[in-house]
VEXMARBA-653344 format. One record per residue (C-alpha): y, x, z. Coordinates in steps of 0.02 Angstrom, whole numbers, m for minus. Layout:
N
<node <Y, X, Z>>
...
This chain:
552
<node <1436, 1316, m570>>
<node <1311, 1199, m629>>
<node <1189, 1170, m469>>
<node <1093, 1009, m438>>
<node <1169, 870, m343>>
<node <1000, 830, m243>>
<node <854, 978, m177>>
<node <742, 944, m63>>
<node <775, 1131, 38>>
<node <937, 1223, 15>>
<node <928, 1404, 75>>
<node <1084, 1489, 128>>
<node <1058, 1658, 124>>
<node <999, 1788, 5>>
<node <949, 1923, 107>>
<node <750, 1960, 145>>
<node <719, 1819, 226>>
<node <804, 1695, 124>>
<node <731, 1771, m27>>
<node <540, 1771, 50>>
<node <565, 1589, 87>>
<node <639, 1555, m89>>
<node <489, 1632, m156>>
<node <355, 1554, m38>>
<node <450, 1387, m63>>
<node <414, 1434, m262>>
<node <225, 1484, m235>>
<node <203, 1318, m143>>
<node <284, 1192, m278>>
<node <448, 1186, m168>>
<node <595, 1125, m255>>
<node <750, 1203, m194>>
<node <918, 1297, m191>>
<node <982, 1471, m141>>
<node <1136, 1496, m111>>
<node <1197, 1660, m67>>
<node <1397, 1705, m44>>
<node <1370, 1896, m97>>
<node <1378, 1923, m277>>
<node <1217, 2024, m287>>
<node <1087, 2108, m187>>
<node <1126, 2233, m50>>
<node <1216, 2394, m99>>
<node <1171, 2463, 82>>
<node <1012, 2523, 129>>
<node <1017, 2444, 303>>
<node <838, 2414, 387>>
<node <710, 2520, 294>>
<node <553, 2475, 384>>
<node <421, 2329, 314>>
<node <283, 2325, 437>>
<node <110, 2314, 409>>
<node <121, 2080, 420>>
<node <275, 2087, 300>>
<node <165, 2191, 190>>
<node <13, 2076, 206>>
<node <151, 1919, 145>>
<node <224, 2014, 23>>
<node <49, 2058, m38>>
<node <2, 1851, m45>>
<node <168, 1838, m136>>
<node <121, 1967, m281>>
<node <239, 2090, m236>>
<node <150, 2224, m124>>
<node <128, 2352, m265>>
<node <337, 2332, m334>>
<node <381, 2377, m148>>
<node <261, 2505, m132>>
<node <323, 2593, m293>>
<node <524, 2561, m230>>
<node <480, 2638, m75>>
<node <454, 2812, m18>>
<node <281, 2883, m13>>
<node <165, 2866, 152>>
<node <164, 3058, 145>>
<node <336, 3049, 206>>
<node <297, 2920, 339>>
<node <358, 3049, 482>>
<node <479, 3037, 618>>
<node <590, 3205, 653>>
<node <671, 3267, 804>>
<node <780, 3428, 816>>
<node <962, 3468, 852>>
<node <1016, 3439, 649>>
<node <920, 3451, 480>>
<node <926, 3637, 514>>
<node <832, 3662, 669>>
<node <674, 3794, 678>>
<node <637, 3707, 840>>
<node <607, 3546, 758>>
<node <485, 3425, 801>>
<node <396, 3281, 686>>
<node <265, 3170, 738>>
<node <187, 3024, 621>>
<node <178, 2831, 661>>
<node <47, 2824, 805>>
<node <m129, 2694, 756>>
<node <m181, 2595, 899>>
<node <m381, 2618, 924>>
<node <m457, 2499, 827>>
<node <m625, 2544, 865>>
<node <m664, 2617, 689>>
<node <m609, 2460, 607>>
<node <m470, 2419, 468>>
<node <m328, 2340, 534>>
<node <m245, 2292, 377>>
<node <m259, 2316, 206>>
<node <m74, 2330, 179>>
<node <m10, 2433, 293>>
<node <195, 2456, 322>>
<node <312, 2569, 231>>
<node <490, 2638, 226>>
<node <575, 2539, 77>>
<node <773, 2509, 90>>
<node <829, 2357, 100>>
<node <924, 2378, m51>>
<node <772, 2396, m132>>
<node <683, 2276, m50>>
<node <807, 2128, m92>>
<node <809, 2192, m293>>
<node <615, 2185, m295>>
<node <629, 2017, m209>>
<node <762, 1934, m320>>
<node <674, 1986, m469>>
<node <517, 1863, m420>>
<node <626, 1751, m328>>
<node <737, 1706, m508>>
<node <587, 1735, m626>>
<node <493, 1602, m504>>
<node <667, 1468, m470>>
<node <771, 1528, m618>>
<node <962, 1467, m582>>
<node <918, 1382, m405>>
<node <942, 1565, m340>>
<node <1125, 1551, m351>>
<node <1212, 1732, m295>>
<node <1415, 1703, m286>>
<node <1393, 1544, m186>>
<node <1452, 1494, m27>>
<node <1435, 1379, 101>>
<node <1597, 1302, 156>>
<node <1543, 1171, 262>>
<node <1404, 1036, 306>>
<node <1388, 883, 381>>
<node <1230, 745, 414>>
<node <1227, 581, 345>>
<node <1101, 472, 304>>
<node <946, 550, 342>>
<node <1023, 702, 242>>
<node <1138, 850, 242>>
<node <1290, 853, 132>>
<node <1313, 1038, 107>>
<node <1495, 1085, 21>>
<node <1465, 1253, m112>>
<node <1614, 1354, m179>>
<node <1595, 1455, m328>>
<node <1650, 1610, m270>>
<node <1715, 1668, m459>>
<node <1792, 1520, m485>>
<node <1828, 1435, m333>>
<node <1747, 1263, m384>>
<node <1679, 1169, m260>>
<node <1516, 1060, m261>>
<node <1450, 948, m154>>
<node <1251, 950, m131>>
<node <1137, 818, m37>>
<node <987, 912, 29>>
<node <827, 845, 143>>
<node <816, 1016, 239>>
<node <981, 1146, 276>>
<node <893, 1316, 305>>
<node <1034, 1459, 383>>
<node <976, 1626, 323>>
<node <1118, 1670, 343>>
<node <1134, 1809, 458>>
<node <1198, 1861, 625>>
<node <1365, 1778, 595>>
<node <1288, 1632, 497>>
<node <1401, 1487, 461>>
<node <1239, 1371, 477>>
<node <1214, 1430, 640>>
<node <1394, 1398, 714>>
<node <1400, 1222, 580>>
<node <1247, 1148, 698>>
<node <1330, 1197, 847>>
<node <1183, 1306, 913>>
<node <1224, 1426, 1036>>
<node <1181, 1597, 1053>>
<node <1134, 1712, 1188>>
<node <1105, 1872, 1242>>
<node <1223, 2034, 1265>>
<node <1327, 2112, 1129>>
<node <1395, 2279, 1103>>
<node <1246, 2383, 1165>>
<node <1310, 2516, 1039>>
<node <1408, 2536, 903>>
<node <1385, 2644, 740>>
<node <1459, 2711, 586>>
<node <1327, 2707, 444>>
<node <1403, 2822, 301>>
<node <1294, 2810, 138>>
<node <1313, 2978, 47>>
<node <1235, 3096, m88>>
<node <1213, 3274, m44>>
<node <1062, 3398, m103>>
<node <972, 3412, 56>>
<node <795, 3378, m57>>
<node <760, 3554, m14>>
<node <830, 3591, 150>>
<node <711, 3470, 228>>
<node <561, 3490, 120>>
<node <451, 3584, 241>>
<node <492, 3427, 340>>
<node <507, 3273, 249>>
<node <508, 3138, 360>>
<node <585, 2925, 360>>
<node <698, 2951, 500>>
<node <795, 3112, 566>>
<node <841, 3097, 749>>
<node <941, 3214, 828>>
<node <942, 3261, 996>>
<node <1084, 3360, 1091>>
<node <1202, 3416, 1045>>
<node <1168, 3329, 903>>
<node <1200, 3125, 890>>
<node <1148, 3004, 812>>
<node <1024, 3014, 656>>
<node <988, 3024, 451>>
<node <898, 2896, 363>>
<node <821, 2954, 203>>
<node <850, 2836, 66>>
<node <743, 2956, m53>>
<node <723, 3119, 42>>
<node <809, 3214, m97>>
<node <980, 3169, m134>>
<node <1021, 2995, m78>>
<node <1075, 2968, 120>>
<node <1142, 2868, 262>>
<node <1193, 2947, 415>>
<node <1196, 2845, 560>>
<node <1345, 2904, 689>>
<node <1371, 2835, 857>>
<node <1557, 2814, 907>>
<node <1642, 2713, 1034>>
<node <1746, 2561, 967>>
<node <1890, 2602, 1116>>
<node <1904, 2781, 1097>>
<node <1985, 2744, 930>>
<node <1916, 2912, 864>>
<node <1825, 2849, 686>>
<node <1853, 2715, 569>>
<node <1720, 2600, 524>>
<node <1815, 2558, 365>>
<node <1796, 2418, 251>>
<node <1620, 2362, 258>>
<node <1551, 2439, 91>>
<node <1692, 2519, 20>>
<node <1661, 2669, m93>>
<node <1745, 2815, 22>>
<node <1779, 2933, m124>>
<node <1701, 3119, m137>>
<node <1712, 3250, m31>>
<node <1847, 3347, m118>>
<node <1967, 3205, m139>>
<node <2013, 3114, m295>>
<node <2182, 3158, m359>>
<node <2250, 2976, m375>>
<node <2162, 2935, m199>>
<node <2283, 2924, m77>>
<node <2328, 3022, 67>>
<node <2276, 2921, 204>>
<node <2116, 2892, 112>>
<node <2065, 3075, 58>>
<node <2120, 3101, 269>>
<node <1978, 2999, 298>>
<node <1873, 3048, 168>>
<node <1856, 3204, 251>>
<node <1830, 3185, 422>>
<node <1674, 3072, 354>>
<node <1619, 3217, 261>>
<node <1630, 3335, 426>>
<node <1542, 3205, 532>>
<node <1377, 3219, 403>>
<node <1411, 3426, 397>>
<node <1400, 3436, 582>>
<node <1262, 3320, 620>>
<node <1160, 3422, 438>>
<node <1221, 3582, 517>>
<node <1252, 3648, 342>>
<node <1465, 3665, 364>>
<node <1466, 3704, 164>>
<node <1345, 3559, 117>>
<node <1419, 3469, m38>>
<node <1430, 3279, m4>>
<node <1503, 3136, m88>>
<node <1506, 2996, 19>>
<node <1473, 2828, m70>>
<node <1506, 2707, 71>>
<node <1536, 2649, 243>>
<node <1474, 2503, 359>>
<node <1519, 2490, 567>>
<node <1397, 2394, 645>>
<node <1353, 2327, 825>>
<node <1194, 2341, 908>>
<node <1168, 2150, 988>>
<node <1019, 2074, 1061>>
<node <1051, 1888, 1055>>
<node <932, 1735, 1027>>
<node <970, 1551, 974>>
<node <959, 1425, 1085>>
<node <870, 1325, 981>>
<node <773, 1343, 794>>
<node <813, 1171, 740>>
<node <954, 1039, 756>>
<node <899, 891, 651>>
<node <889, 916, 478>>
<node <940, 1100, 505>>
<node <836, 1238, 547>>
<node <864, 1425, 570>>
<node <777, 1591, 502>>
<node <788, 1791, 522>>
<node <937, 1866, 609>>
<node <1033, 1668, 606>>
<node <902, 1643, 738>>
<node <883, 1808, 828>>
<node <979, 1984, 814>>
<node <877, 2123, 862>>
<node <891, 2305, 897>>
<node <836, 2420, 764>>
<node <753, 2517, 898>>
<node <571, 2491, 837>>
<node <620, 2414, 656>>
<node <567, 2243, 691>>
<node <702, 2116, 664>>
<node <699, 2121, 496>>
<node <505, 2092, 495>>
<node <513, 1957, 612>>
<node <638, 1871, 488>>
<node <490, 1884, 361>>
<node <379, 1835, 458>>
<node <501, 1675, 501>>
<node <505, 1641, 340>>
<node <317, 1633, 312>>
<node <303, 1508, 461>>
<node <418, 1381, 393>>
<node <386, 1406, 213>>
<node <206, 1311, 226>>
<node <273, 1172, 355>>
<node <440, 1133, 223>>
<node <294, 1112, 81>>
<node <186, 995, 177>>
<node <323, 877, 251>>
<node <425, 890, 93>>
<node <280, 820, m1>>
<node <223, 687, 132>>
<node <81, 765, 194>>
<node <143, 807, 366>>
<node <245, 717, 480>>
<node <435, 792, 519>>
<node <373, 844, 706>>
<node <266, 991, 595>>
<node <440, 1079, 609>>
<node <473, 1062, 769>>
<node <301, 1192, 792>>
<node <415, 1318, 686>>
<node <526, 1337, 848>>
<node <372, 1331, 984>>
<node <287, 1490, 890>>
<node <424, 1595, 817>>
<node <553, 1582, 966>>
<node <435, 1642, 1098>>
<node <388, 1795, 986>>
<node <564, 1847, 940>>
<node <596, 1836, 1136>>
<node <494, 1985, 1165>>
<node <504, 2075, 1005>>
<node <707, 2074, 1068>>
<node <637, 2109, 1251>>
<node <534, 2282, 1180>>
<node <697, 2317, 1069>>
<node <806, 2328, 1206>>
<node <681, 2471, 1295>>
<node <675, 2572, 1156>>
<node <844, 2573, 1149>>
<node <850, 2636, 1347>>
<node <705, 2741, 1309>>
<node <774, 2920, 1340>>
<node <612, 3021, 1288>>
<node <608, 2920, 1120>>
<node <498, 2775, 1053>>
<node <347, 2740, 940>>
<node <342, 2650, 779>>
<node <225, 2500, 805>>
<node <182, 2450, 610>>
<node <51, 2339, 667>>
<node <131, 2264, 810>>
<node <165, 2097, 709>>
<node <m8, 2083, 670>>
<node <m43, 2031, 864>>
<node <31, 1876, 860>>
<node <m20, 1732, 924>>
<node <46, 1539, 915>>
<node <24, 1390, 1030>>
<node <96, 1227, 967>>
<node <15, 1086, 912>>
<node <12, 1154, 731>>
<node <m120, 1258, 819>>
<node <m326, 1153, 885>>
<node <m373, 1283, 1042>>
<node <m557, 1300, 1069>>
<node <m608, 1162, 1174>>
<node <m560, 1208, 1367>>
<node <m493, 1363, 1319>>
<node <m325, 1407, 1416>>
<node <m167, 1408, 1363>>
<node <m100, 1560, 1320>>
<node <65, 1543, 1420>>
<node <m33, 1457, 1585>>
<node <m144, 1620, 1576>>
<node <m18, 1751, 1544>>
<node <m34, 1793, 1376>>
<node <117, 1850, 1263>>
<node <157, 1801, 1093>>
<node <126, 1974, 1052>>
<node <m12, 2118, 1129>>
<node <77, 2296, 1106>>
<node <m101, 2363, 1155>>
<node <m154, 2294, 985>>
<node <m285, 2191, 892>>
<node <m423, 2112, 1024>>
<node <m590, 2123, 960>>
<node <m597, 1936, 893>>
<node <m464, 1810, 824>>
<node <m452, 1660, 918>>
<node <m346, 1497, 842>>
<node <m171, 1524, 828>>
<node <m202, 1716, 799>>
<node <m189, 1803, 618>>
<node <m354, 1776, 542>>
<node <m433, 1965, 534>>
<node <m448, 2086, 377>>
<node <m642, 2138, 332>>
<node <m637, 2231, 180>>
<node <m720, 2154, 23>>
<node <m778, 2210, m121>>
<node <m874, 2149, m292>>
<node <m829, 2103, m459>>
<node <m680, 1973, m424>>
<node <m537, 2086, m371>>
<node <m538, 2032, m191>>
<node <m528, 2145, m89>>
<node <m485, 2083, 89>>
<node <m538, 1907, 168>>
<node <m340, 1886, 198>>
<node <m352, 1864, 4>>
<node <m436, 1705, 24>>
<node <m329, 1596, 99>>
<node <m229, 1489, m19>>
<node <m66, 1385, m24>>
<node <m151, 1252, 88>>
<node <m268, 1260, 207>>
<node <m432, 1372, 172>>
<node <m601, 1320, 265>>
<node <m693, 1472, 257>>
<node <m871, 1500, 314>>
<node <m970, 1687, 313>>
<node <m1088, 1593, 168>>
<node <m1121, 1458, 72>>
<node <m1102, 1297, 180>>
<node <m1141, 1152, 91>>
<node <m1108, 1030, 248>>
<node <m966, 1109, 278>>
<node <m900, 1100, 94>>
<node <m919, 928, 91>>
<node <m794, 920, 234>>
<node <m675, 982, 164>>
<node <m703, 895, 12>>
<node <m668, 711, 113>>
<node <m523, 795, 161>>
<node <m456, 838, 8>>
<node <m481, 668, m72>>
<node <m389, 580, 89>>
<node <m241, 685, m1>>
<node <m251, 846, 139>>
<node <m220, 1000, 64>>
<node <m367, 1107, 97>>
<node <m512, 1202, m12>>
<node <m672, 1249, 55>>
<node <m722, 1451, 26>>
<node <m849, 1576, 85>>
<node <m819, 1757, 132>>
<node <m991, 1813, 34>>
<node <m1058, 1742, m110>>
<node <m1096, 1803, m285>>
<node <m1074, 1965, m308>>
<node <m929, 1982, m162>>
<node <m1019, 2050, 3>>
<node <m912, 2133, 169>>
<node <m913, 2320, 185>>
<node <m995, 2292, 346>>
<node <m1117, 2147, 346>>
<node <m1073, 1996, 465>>
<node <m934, 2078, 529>>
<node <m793, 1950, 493>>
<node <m909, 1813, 579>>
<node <m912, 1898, 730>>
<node <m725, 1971, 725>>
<node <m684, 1745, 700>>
<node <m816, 1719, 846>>
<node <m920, 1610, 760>>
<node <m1085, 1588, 720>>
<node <m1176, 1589, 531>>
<node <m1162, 1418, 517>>
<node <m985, 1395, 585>>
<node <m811, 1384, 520>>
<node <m620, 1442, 526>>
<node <m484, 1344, 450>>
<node <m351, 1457, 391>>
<node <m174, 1411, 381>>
<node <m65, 1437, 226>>
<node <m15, 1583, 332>>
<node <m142, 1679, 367>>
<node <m143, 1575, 546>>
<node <m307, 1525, 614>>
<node <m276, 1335, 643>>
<node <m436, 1289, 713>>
<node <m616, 1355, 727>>
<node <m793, 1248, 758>>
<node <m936, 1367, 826>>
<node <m1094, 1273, 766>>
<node <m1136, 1183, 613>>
<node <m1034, 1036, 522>>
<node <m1053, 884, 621>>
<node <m1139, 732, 536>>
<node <m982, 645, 511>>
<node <m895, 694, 351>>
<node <m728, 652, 419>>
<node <m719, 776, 561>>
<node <m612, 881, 461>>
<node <m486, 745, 409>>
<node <m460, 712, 561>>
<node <m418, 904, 617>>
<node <m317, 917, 488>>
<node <m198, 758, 518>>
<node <m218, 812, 695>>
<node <m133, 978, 665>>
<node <m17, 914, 517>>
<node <45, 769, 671>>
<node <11, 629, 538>>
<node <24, 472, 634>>
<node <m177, 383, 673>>
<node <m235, 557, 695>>
């Protein structure tokens, strides 16, 4: 195993989120390491859902179009209901669109892809962009602070050698059990065992039993239970079976190991074909088709939890995706708001790691992203008690909005927790994007290729005025040469013009001659509503403001 000895950020984790931040980390100049105990990508499908904000970070990352071809087309975007796949009763509805008064929410709106296929498509960039510092087979063993560092022990999982590696920043991707987590002793908290479920992965032709009804998810109602996933709406499966752990009455199985085929194999043994077949009854009953031919690939039991971390950060350790918060999959969000996680951190790691912000930037990672994975877990949990059902919300993650001091409010504007406001608005988009909200889409178009104004921002900050500004350029021109990373860009210019004139001036709330300073995330950081000041330093001193960069 030939790793470095020193990285500025090692990831553990190769899941979604540890791969998005390995590939952020990558776009931004990040050295780093990934280590990942598995040795390869997911074989299970898992969460299937990339909402409409992973799909806007995915898109700054390159990779909207691979995960748009790996997933399965938006004509299949349904949601079924009906006693089994057999029902003439049936009932499918689409993914509801919050009134946006005739405007574009997104230009990169969600889709079903598998995790499975997520992870490959992610990989791929994440090794073509770090090469061998996306280590698969590797495992943390332990970890321990010393010397303004953490001393992180990695097995080879192959071989069992061990390695010792000194690293600035200890990220746990890690998941729901991470060893990062529990190593940092940070707590977590919330209930457990809200359900439990069998998730059989299977092939079976049902391409043609449900093509008058195509849909992402299959729920079935009683006397039906549980639900099918389509992995490709032809052949490939998972069916989701509720079963109570007490009861004794199914066996979850080894987590990912192949079941065999419906008909047994001959050298299988008893016990084995026994069980074999009472998984291949459980997906004939809930299909209703009692002859359907099914070969069942694999098995994973799983518990529904809804459990937060105490904290984000412990020192030199911080957390990310479900290390930091395990969600229902009532809704389809906690995977998203591990991506989104990821995105948060990714831009704070590359400005402290290169001296540009002080260490207290990361401390803003916890005071924006805990508060919104409160209530994504809070809406979770009532879906999951919902008894008439629940909508998809795709652009749910698109509402959010941050308060930290990574984050300039208008001046005596309130604070969004003193007047009431949530991290998140399930009654959608407001009609203008205050700082600390997602700067908004207008749609673009000319010769350049861009498309959206989310295209503009870049890997630092982006000061971006409706036109040509030349006071304003200058700004951020000082800035840039005090070492700040920021670039000065205009919305219209050239031959690029909005589809609707003026429109993403008034959907910032500025003026003509105003501003917006744009995060490396697609964050509104701060906004001035009149003209550059006289001072060319106003800027510089925003940004060292926001970056906490001591004299600010």
């Amino acid at each position: 195993m030939r790793v470095p000895t020193t990285t500025p950020v090692l990831i553990v984790g190769g899941g979604p989120v540890g791969l998005t931040l390995s590939v952020l980390l990558s776009e931004y100049g990040v050295d780093h390491l990934l280590a990942e105990a598995r040795p390869g990508t997911s074989r299970h499908p898992k969460a299937r859902g990339v909402s409409a904000r992973s799909m806007e970070i995915l898109r700054r990352c390159g990779l909207e179009d691979a995960v748009r071809q790996a997933g399965l087309p938006a004509s299949q975007v349904f949601f079924y209901r009906g006693r089994d796949l057999v029902d003439p009763e049936f009932v499918r509805t689409g993914v509801p669109v919050p009134a946006q008064d005739g405007r574009e929410p997104t230009p990169a709106p969600g889709l079903i892809c598998s995790q499975d296929a997520l992870e490959r498509v992610l990989a791929d960039r994440a090794r073509r962009l770090a090469g061998p510092a996306v280590r698969f087979g590797t495992r943390l063993e332990s970890f321990t602070e010393r010397d303004g560092a953490v001393h992180a022990v990695l097995e080879d999982r192959a071989t069992g050698r061990r390695q010792t590696v000194r690293a600035h920043w200890l990220i746990g991707c890690d998941g729901a059990s991470s060893t990062v987590r529990t190593g940092a002793g940070i707590a977590m908290e919330g209930p457990t065992g809200l359900g439990h479920y069998l998730s059989i992965r299977f092939e079976a032709p049902l391409g043609p039993v449900v093509a008058d009804r195509a849909s992402a998810s299959y729920f079935l109602t009683a006397p039906g239970r549980g639900g099918f996933m389509a992995v490709d709406n032809d052949r490939h499966w998972i069916y989701q079976h509720p079963f109570d752990p007490s009861a004794g009455d199914i066996d979850g199985g080894p987590g990912g190991d192949p079941a065999g085929n419906p008909g047994g194999d001959p050298g299988e043994p008893a016990a084995g074909r026994d069980r074999t077949s009472r998984l291949v009854a459980l997906v004939r009953a809930a299909a209703g088709i009692p002859d359907l031919e099914v070969t069942v690939r694999d098995t994973m039991a799983w518990r529904m939890d809804a459990r937060l971390a105490a904290g984000y950060r412990r020192s030199r350790v911080l957390l990310a995706g479900d290390a930091a918060h395990v969600v229902p999959p009532t809704g389809g969000h906690g995977m998203n708001t591990g991506i989104g996680d990821a995105d948060n951190l990714a831009w704070k790691l590359a400005a402290v790691t290169a001296g540009r912000a002080a260490d207290a930037l990361l401390d803003t990672y916890e005071a924006e992203r805990r508060p919104l994975a409160r209530q994504v877990i809070d809406l979770s949990q009532a879906n999951a008690r919902a008894r008439a059902g629940y909508r998809i919300d795709d652009e749910l993650l698109l509402t959010a909005a941050y308060r930290s001091t990574a984050v300039l409010p208008d001046p005596g504007a309130a604070d969004h927790a003193s007047a009431g406001r949530s991290p998140l608005d399930p009654a959608g988009l407001g009609p203008d994007a205050a700082p600390g909200e997602r700067a908004p889409h207008v749609r673009l178009t000319g010769a350049d290729g861009i498309t959206s104004t989310l295209d503009l921002a870049g890997h630092g900050f982006t000061l971006l005025t409706p036109a040509e500004a030349p006071a304003w350029r200058r700004q951020a021109e000082h800035a840039a040469a005090a070492g700040l990373p920021v670039t000065a860009r205009t919305v219209t210019g050239g031959d690029r013009n909005e589809s609707e004139p003026g429109s993403w001036a008034a959907r910032c709330g500025i003026p003509g001659s105003g501003a917006v300073l744009v995060r490396p995330d697609g964050h509104l950081a701060w906004r001035a509503t009149g003209p550059a000041p006289a001072d060319t330093g106003h800027l510089t001193a925003v940004l060292r403001n926001i970056l906490g960069i001591p004299g600010a």
